[in-house]
N, C-alpha and C positions, 0 to 999 in steps of 0.2 A: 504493500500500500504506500503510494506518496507522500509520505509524512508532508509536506508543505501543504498538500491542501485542505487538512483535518485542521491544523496550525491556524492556520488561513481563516478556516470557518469558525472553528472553535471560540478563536479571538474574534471576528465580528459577534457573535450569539454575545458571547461574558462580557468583552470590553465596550462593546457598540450599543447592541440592542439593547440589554439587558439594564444596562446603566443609561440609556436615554428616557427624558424626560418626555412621556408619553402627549403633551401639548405641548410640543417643542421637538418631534424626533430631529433626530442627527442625521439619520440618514437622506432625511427628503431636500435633496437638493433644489429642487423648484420652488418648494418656501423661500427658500434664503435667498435663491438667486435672484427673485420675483419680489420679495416682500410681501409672499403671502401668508394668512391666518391658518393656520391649519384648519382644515377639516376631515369631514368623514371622505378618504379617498381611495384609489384603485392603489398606488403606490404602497402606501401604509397595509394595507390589505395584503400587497403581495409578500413584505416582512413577515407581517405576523403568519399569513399561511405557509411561509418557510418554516418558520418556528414551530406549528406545529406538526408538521413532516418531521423535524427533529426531535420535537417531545415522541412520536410512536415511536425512535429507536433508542432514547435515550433517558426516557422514563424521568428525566429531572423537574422536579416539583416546582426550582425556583420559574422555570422556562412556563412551566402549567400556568401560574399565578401572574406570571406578566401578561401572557396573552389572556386571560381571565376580565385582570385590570382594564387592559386597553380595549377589552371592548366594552366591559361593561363602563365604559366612562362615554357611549357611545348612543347607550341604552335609554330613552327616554320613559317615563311612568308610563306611557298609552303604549310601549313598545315602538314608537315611532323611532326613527335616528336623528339623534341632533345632527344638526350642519347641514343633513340634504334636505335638498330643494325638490321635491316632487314632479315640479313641473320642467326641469332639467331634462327630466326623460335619456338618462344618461347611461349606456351599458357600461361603463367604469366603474360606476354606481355598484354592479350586483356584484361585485370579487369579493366584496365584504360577506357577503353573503354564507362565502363558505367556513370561515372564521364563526360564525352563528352555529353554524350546523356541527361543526368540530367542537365546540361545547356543549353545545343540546346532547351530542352524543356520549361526551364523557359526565356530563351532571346528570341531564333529565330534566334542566333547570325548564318549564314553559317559558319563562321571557325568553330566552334564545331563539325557540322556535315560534313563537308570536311576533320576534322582530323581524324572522325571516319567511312569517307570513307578508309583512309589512312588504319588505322588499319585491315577494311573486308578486301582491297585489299590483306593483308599478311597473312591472314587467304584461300582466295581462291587462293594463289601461296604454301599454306603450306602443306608439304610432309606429306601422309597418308600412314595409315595401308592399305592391301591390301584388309580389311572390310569395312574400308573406314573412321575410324577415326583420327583426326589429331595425330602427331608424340606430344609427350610433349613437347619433343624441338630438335632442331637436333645434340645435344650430346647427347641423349637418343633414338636414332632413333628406328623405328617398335615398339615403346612402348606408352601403355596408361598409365598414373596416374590418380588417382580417385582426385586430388588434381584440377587440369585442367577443373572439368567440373565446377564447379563454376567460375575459370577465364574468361570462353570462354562463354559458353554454354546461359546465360542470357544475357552477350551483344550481342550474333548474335541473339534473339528471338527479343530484344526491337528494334533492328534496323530493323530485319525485318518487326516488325509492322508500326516504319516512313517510311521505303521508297517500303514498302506493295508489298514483295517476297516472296512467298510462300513456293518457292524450301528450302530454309534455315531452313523452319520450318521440313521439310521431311530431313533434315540434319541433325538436332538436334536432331531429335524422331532415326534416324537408332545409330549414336552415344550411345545414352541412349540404345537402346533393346541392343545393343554388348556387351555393360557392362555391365549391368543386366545377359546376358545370359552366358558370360562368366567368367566375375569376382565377382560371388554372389555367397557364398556360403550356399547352401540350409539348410547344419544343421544349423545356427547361424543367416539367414540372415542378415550375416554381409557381407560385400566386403574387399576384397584381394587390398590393396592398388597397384600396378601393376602389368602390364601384358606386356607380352614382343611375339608379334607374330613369331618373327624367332628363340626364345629359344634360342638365342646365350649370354644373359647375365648370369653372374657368379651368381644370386640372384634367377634365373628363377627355377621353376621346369621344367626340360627337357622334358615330358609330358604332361604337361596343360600349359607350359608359366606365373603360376603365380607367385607371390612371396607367404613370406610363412605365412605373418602376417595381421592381422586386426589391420591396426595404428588409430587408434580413429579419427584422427584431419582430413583424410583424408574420415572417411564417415561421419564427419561431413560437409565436404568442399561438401561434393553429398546431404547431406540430405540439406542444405541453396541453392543448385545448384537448386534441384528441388521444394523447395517452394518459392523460386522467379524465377521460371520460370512459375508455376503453375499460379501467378500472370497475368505475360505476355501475356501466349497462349492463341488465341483467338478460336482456333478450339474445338471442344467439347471429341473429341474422343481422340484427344491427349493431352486435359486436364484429362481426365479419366483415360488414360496409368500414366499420368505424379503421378495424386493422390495414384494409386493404389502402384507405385516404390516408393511413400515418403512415404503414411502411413505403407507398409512392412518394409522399414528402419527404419522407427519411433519406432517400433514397437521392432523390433531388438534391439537398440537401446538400449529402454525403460527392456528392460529384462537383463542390463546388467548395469545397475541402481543399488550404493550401497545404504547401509542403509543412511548414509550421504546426498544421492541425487546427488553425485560426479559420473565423467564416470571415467575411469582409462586408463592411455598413451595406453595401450596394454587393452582391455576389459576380453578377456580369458584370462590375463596370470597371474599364481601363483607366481613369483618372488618374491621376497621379496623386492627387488627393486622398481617394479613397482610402481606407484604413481598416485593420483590423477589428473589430467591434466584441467587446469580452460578453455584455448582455445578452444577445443573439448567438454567441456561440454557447454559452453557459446554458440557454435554454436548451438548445439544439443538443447539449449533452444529456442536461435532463431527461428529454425526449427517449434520445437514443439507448442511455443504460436502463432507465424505466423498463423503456419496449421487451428490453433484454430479462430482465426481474420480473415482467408479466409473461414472460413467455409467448410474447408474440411474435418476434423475430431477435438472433445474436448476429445477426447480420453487422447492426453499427454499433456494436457493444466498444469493441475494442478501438475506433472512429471516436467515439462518446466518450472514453475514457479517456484516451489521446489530447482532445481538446481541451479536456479540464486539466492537464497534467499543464497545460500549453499555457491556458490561463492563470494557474497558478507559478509555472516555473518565467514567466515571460514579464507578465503584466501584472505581479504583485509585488516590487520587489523595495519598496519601504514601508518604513515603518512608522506611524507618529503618534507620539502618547499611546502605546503600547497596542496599534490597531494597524493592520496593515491597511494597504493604501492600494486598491483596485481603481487602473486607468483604462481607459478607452473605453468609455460609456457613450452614447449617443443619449444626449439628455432627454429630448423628445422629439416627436417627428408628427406630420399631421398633412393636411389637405386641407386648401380653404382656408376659412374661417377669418378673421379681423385681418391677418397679416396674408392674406389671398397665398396660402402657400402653394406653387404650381405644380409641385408633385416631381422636379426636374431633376434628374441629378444631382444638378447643383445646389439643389435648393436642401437637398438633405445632406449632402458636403456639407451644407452649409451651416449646420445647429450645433450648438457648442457639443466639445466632448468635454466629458467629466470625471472624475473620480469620486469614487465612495459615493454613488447614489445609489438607492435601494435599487434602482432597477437592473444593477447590475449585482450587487451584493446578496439580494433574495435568491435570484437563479442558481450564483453559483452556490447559496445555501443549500437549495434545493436539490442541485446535480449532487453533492458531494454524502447527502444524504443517499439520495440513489446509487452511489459508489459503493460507501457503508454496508448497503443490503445486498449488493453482488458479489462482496466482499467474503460476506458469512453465507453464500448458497451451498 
């Protein structure tokens, strides 16, 4: 095993999370960079569900009780959530969701799962395509992100399996074939990070509605979407669909793999700019040793291992106040909205890189967990 990258995680979980002040995390770079209030968000959500992927191997009480805190401080008396806005209509929104249902599971407490009533409810009041997928948010109306099906897509499967609705699961599968059948592109299969059904956005191709780029972070947010959802579904036939979309991604993926073991921000693109990107290959590891640990394919076990070995021996390699220091983050990337972002190569060149943002620090929490468990097979 790697000693660097146990090292690696260990010290974010004790030195980082654990000691950040839960209205104030450390890790949410876009607070600090933006000067924003914290709220209830998709970023913080994907910490805490790293965290507890690492409470089921590691059974530590103190890890239970922070994530316990940080949502119950989340919790409103009506089960509502403080900070969101309902009419946001926002699939970032639901990641929290699964945070809800990982304590429902281990208390029984109902507020958990009354607040993660709260959540479906916004979910079956939420504006769709006219295919029938949810809107990203409703500043991006008629439009898919590939970024959303990991938000959304695994907390409506595990609730559907507690409160045993079958319709949800026939929700999840039409969602998934749209995107498959529309936003995958067959030479590469890679996916088109969005798609815009009314063509009226400035990024869209006026002819297919897509955008015009494969942003790495965003099929890696689809390949973690579908091997924990893989996990979840209990039907056989749309476990079978589900395998057959992750090992093609995987697969994609895996062919776009440097010598290095690194994926790069953009996978096709020659820039010179371009860059390594630690968040999308961290997931992309996830992805792959998971598949490997569910026994659906060991095909990118050893691809999946490689990359985390990559990011940890490459792109971790200071130290400050006693926490290591993960570079080449892609802060954020998007389509549209206030700052018209046009989808271009350049334009995602273009967004700051970062260090020690969760969204790079959860993933590799999460791959190295997935390590952990292929470790002891």
């Amino acid at each position: 095993m790697n000693t660097a990258i146990g090292k690696a995680a260990e010290s974010y979980i004790y030195n980082l999370i654990l000691k950040s002040d839960k209205n104030n995390p450390a890790w949410n770079s876009e607070n600090k960079l933006f000067s924003k209030q914290n709220k209830w968000n998709y970023i913080d959500a994907c910490i805490i569900k790293a965290l507890s992927g690492y409470y089921e191997i590691e059974n530590n009480e103190a890890v239970f009780d922070y994530i316990k805190d940080f949502m119950d401080s989340y919790i409103n008396e009506d089960n509502s959530i403080k900070t969101l806005n309902p009419k946001e209509f926002n699939c970032d929104n639901y990641n929290g969701g699964k945070n809800l249902l990982f304590l429902y599971r281990k208390t029984s407490d109902e507020k958990y799962i009354k607040a993660a009533d709260y959540l479906i409810s916004l979910i079956n009041n939420h504006p769709r395509l006219k295919i029938g997928n949810l809107w990203h948010k409703t500043i991006y109306p008629d439009q898919i992100w590939l970024d959303g099906t990991y938000m959304m897509l695994p907390f409506m499967a595990e609730y559907a399996n507690i409160k045993n609705i079958p319709d949800i699961y026939a929700d999840i599968r039409n969602q998934l074939e749209n995107i498959r059948n529309i936003m995958k592109d067959d030479k590469t299969g890679l996916y088109y990070h969005g798609y815009d059904e009314s063509r009226r956005s400035l990024w869209c191709n006026e002819e297919s509605g897509l955008s015009s780029e494969f942003w790495l972070r965003s099929n890696c947010w689809l390949c973690t979407a579908l091997v924990d959802l893989y996990e979840l579904v209990k039907e056989k036939d749309m476990s079978d669909f589900i395998s057959d979309m992750l090992t093609e991604l995987l697969r994609a993926l895996y062919s776009f793999q440097q010598n290095n073991n690194m994926l790069r921000q953009l996978p096709l693109c020659d820039n010179v700019r371009n860059y390594d990107e630690t968040s999308g290959t961290a997931l992309y590891s996830y992805s792959a040793i998971k598949a490997s640990n569910m026994n659906i394919t060991d095909e990118f076990l050893n691809s999946g291992i490689n990359a985390l070995e990559s990011i940890a021996d490459n792109y971790i390699s200071e130290i400050e106040n006693e926490i290591p220091v993960l570079k080449n983050i892609c802060l954020v990337a998007g389509l549209g909205g206030e700052n018209n972002r046009n989808g271009s190569a350049e334009y995602y060149l273009s967004e700051p890189v970062v260090k020690n943002d969760a969204k790079g620090i959860a993933p590799f929490i999460m791959a190295y967990t997935e390590y952990r468990k292929s470790k002891s097979r």
